[in-house]
N, C-alpha and C positions, 0 to 999 in steps of 0.2 A: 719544555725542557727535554731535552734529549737523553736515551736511553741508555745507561750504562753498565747493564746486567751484563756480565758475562755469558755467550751464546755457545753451546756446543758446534763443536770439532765437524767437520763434515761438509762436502758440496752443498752450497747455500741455494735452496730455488727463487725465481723470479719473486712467490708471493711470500717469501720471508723478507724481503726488502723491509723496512722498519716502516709502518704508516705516516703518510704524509711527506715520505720524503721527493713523489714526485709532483704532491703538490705546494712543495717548499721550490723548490729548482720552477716551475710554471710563474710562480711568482716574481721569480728573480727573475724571468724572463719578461714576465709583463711588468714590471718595475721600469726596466730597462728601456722598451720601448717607448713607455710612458714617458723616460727624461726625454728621449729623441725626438720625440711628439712636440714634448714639452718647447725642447731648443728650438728645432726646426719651426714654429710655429710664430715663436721670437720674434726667429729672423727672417721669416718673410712681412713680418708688421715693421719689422724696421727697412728694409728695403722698399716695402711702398710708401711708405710716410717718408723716406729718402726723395724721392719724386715732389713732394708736394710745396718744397722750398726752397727749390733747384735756381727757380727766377729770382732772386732775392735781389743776390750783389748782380742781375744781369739789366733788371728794369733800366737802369742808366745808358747801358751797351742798348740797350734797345730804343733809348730816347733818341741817339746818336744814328741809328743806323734807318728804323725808321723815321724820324725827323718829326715825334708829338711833340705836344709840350709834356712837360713834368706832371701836372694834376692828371692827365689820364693814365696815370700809372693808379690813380686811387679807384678807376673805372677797370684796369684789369683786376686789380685784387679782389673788388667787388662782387665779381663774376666768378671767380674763384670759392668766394665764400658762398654764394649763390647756390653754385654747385653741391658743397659741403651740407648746407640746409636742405636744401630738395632731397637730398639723397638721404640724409638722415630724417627726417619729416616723411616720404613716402615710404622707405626700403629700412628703416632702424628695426624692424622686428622681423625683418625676411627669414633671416638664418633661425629664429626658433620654427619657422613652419618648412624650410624648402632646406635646412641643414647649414651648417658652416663650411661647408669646402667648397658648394656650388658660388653661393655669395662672395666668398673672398676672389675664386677664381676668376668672376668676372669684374669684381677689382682690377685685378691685374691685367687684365686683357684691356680695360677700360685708359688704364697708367699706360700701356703703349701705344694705344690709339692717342693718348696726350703728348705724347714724347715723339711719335710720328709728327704730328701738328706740327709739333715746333721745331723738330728740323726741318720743315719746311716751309716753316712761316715766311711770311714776305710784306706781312702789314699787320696794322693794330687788330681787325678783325679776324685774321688769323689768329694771334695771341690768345683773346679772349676766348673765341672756341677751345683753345688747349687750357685753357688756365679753368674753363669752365668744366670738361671733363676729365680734366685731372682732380676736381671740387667733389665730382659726383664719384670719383675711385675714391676719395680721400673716405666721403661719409656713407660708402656702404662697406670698407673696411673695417671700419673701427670698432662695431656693436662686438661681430662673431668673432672677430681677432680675439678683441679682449674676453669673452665670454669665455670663448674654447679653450684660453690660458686658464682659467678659472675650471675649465674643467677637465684640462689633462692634468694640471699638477698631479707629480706623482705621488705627493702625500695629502694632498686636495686640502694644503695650505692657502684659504681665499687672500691670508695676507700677501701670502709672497706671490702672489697671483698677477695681485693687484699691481706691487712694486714691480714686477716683471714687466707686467704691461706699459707701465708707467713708464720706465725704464727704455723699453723698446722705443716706445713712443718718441721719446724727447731726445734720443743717440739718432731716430732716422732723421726728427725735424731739423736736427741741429748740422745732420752731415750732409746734410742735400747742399744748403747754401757753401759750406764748408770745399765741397768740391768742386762748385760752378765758380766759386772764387778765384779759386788755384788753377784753375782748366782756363777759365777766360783769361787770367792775366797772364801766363807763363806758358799755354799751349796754341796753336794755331785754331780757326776758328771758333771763336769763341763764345758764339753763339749754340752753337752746333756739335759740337765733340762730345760733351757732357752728358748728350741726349740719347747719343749714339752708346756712350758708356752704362746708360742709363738701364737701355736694352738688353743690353748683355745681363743685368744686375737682373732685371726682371726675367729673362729664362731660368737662371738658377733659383728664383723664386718660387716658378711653376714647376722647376723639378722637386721640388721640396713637396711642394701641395700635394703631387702624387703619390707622395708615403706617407702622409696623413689619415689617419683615419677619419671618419665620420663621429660625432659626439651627440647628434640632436637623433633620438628616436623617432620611432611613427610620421616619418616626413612624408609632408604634402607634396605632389607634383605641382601644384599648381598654384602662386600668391598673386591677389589682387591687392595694387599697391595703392593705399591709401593714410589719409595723416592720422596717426593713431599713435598718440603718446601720453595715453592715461597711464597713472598711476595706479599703483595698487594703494587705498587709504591707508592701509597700518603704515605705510614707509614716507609718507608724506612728509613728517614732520620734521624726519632723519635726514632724507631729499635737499629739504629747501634751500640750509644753510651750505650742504658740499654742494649744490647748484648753482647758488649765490660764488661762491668761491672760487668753483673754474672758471664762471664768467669772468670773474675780475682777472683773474693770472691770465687767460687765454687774450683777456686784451692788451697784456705787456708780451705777448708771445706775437698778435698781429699787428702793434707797434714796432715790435725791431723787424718781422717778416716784409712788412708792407713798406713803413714809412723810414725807418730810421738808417737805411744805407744814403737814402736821398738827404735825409737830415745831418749825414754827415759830411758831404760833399759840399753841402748850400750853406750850414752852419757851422762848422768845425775843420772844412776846408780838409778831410781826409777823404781822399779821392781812388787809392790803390782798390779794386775788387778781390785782392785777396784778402786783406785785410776787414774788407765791408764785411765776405766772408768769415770768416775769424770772429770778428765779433758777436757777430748771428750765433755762430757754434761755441763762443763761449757762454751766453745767455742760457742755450739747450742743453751744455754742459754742465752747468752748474746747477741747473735742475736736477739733473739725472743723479748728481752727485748730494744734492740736499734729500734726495728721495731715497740712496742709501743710507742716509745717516740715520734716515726715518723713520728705518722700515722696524725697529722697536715698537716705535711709538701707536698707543692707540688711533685710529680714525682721528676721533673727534680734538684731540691733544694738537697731530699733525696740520690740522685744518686749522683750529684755532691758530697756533702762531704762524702761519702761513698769512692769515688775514690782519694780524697785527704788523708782518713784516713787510709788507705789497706796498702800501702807501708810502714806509718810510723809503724805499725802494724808488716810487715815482718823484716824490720831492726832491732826492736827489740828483736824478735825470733832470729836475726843470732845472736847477740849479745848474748843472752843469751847464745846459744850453743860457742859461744868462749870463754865465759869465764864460763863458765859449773854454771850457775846462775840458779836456780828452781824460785827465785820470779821475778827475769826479765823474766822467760821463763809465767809466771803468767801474767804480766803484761802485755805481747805479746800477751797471749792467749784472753785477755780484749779487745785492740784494734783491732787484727782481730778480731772477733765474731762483734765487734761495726762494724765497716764496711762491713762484710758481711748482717750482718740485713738492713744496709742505702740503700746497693746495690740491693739486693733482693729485698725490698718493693720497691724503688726506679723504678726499671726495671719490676714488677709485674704489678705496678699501668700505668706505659706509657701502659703497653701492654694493659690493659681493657681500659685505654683513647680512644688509636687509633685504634680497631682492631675491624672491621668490626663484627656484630654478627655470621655470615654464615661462618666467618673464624677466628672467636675467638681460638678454639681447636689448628687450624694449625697455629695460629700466636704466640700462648702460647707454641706449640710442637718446635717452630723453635727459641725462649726463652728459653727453658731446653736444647736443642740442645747445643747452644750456652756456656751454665753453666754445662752440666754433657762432653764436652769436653775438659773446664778447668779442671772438677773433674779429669778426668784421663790421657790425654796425658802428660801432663807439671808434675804432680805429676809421673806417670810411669817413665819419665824421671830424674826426680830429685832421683825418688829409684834408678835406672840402677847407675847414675851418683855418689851417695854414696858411693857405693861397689867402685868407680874404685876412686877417690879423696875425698874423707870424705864427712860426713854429712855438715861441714860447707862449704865448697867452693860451691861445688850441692846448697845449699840453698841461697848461696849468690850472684850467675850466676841467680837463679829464683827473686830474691829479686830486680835484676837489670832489669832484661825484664819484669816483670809486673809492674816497676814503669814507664817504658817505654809506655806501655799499659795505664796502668790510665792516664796517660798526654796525650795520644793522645785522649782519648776517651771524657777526660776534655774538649779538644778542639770542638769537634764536638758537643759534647751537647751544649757549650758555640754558637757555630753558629746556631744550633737549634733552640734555646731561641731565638736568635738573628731574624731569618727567619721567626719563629712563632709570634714575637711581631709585625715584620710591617706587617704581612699577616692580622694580629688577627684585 
C-alpha cells in the first residue's frame, strides 16, 4: 500500500524516493517483456506448424503433375510422420539440456530446407525428402515451443500456457492447408508460390527468436541424441488417459491432413483446392475455438468430454461418406475439430499440472509422441485399407477401435479423478 503521510516542504534527494518504487517500475518492465516473449514465442510455433500442412489440398496437384497413382500419397504422409517420430523419440528432451532457442532455431532452419525441396521438386522422391524434414522440424519444435510458453507466461498461468499452446498449435496446422488452397487455385504456380511465401513467413520467424530470451538454465554444450521417454512414476497415471486422448483426436487431424482432400474428390466429387483447403482450416478452426471455450474448464473435465465427443464426431463422417452427404460430411467436420480442441487442451494442461519443471520438455515430447502416432499409423492404415475395401468400410473399422479407445481411456481418467480425490 502506498504511502500517504504528508512529507515536508523542501528539495526532495534521490534517496527520499519512497522504497520500492524502483523496484515497482523494474517490474512493470519485466512484465512487459515477459507478454512480448510470451506473443512473439506464439507466433513463431504457429508459423512453423503453418509449414507442416501446406501439402494438404496440393497431394492432388501433385498426382497430376508428377503422374503417381493416388495410394502413394499415403507413402508421402508416411514419411512425413516418420520424421515427426524420429525427431520426437531422439530430440523430445534436447531443449531441457542444450536450451529452447537453439532447438527451435534449428526447427526453423530445418522448415526451409523443406520448403527449398519443394520448390524444387520434380518427383515423388523429391517430395518425400521434404515431407520427411519438414516431419523432423515439426517434432523437434513442439516439446521447447510449448514448454517455454509455460514458462514465459507472465503470470506463470500453466493453464493459459497450455491453451496458448494449444491454440497456436491448431491456427498454424489449420492455415498452412488454408493458404496452399487459395494460392494453388487462384495464383499462378501452384505448386511453388506457397513455398516461396512460406520463406518469407519463416525470416520474420527468425527475427522474432532473436529477442527471445533463453529460459532453460545450466545448459549443456553438448546432447547425445538418444530414445528417452521415461516417465517420471508419480505422473504416470495422470499421463495415460491425456495420452490415450491426443492419440485419438490427432488421428482425426491426420484423417483430414492426409486422406480426406482425396476422399473428397473420389467420393463427394468436390474437386476445387480451395475449398479442400477450407475444409482442413475449418477442422483446425473449430479446435482452436472448442479450446477457448475450454480454457475454464479443469484438465481432467476438458479431456473427458472430448473423448465422449470424438466417436460421435467419426460416425458421423462414415455416414456422411455412405450416403455421399457434403453437409453431414460438414457437420462431422464440426464435432471432430470440437473434440480434438477438448482433447488437446485437456491433455496439454495435465501435462504442465504434473510434469516436473527439469522434465517438462521430456514429459511434453512423450505427449506429441503419443498424438503424432495417432496422426500417422492408424491414418496410414486406413489409406492402405481404402485402396483394398473402400473408403467407407477403412473408416468404419477406424470409427470402431477409437471408440473402443475413448471408453477405455474414459475409464482411467474416471479412476484418476477418483485416486486424486481421496489422495488430495
Amino acid at each position: 500500500m502506498l504511502d500517504t503521510t504528508p512529507q515536508a516542504s523542501g528539495p526532495r534527494r534521490a534517496d527520499a524516493i519512497p522504497f520500492g518504487a524502483d523496484q515497482e517500475a523494474d517490474v512493470v518492465v519485466t512484465a512487459g517483456r515477459r507478454r512480448r516473449d510470451f506473443a512473439l514465442l506464439a507466433g513463431i510455433l504457429v508459423i512453423v506448424l503453418t509449414g507442416a500442412n501446406i501439402p494438404a489440398p496440393l497431394y492432388v496437384v501433385y498426382e497430376s503433375v508428377f503422374h503417381f497413382r493416388p495410394d502413394l500419397t499415403t507413402l508421402i504422409f508416411a514419411v512425413y510422420a516418420v520424421g515427426v517420430l524420429m525427431s520426437l523419440l531422439f530430440f523430445g528432451r534436447a531443449s531441457d539440456h542444450l536450451g529452447r532457442r537453439p532447438v527451435i532455431g534449428a526447427a526453423l532452419a530445418l522448415m526451409a530446407a523443406s520448403a527449398a525441396v519443394f520448390l524444387a521438386a520434380e518427383n515423388v522422391a523429391m517430395l518425400c525428402l521434404a515431407r520427411w524434414v519438414s516431419g523432423l522440424a515439426i517434432g523437434l519444435v513442439v516439446a521447447p515451443a510449448t514448454a517455454g510458453l509455460s514458462e514465459l507466461e507472465p503470470a506463470g498461468n500453466a493453464h493459459r500456457a497450455a491453451l496458448t499452446a494449444t491454440c497456436a498449435s491448431m491456427l498454424g496446422l489449420g492455415f498452412g492447408p488454408l493458404l496452399s488452397g487459395i494460392l494453388s487455385e487462384y495464383a499462378p504456380a501452384p505448386t511453388r508460390l506457397v513455398y516461396a511465401v512460406y520463406l518469407g513467413l519463416l525470416a520474420l520467424a527468425a527475427l522474432a527468436l532473436l529477442l527471445l530470451p533463453e529460459t532453460v538454465t545450466g545448459r549443456e554444450r553438448r546432447y547425445v541424441p538418444r530414445i528417452d521417454i521415461r516417465l517420471p512414476a508419480a505422473v504416470r497415471t495422470e499421463f495415460l488417459p491425456a495420452a490415450m486422448g491426443v492419440f485419438s483426436g490427432f488421428f482425426v487431424l491426420g484423417l483430414f491432413v492426409g486422406l480426406i482432400p482425396s476422399f473428397l474428390g473420389n467420393d463427394l466429387h468436390w474437386t476445387s483446392h480451395a475449398l479442400g483447403g477450407a475444409v482442413v482450416f475449418l477442422l483446425f478452426g473449430v479446435a482452436a475455438a472448442a479450446e477457448l471455450r475450454a480454457r475454464e474448464l479443469p484438465d481432467r473435465r476438458a479431456l473427458g468430454r472430448g473423448l465422449l465427443v470424438l466417436p460421435v464426431g467419426l460416425v458421423v463422417i462414415v455416414l456422411a461418406f455412405a450416403h455421399a452427404s457434403l453437409p453431414a460430411f460438414l457437420v462431422g467436420t464440426v464435432l471432430g475439430g470440437t473434440a480434438v480442441g477438448l482433447v488437446f487442451i485437456g491433455g496439454q494442461a495435465t501435462v504442465n499440472r504434473i510434469a516436473p519443471a527439469a522434465a517438462r520438455a521430456g514429459v511434453t515430447a512423450a505427449l506429441f509422441t503419443a498424438a503424432y502416432t495417432g496422426f500417422s499409423v492408424p491414418v496410414v492404415v486406413v489409406g492402405v485399407a481404402s485402396v483394398q475395401v473402400g473408403t467407407l468400410r477403412a473408416t468404419t473399422g477406424a470409427t470402431i477401435g477409437f471408440a473402443v479407445i475413448c471408453s477405455i481411456a474414459l475409464w482411467v481418467l474416471s479412476r484418476a479423478g477418483r485416486r486424486s480425490s481421496r489422495t488430495g
